[in-house]
N, C-alpha and C positions, 0 to 999 in steps of 0.2 A: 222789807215791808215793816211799817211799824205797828207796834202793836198797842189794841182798842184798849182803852181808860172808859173809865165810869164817867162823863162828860157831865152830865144834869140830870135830875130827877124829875119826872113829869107828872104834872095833877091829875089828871086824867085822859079818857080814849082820844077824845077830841083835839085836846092838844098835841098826844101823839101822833096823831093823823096829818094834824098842821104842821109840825116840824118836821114828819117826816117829808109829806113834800116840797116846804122849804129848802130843805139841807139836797135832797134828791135834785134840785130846778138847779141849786149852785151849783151841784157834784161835789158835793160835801160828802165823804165816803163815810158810813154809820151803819149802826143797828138797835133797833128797837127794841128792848125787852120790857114785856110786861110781869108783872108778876101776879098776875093772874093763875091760880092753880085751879081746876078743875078737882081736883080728890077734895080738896081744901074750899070750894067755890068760892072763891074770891076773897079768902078771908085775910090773907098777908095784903092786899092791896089797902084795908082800911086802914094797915097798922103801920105801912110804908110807902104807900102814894101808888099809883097806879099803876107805873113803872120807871124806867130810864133810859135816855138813848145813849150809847157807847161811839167812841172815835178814837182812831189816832191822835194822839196827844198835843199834835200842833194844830189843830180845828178846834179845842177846848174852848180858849178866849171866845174863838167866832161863834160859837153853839150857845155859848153861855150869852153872850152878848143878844144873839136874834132872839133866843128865850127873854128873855129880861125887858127889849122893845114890845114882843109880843104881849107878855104881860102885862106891860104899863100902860100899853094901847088898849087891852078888853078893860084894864079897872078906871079909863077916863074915856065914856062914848062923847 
């Protein structure tokens, strides 16, 4: 089994909700971390982005790539 890398950082809720079910429809195998702390309420997310989603290493290119379409597609409606 190989083991999860830091893949991309994601801006916010909504686009982790979007990639996660992007990556989920391929079977792109991942994990969503927010950094999100409750003690802290939400105070690392302003200073580090919302959160990141994590993969095995050879899904990298592909995560990075459908993040980077996604993005290019929201800043040109």
């Amino acid at each position: 089994m190989e083991d999860y890398i830091k893949a991309s950082m994601l801006d916010n809720e909504d686009e982790g909700r979007l990639i996660d079910s992007i990556l989920t429809e391929r079977g792109i195998p991942h994990q969503m971390r927010s950094y999100h702390d409750t003690a802290f309420d939400g105070l690392y997310q302003t200073q580090k982005g919302w959160g990141y989603v994590s993969a095995p290493a050879s899904y990298e290119e592909e995560i990075i790539e459908i993040i980077s379409d996604l993005r290019k597609a929201a800043n040109h409606p």
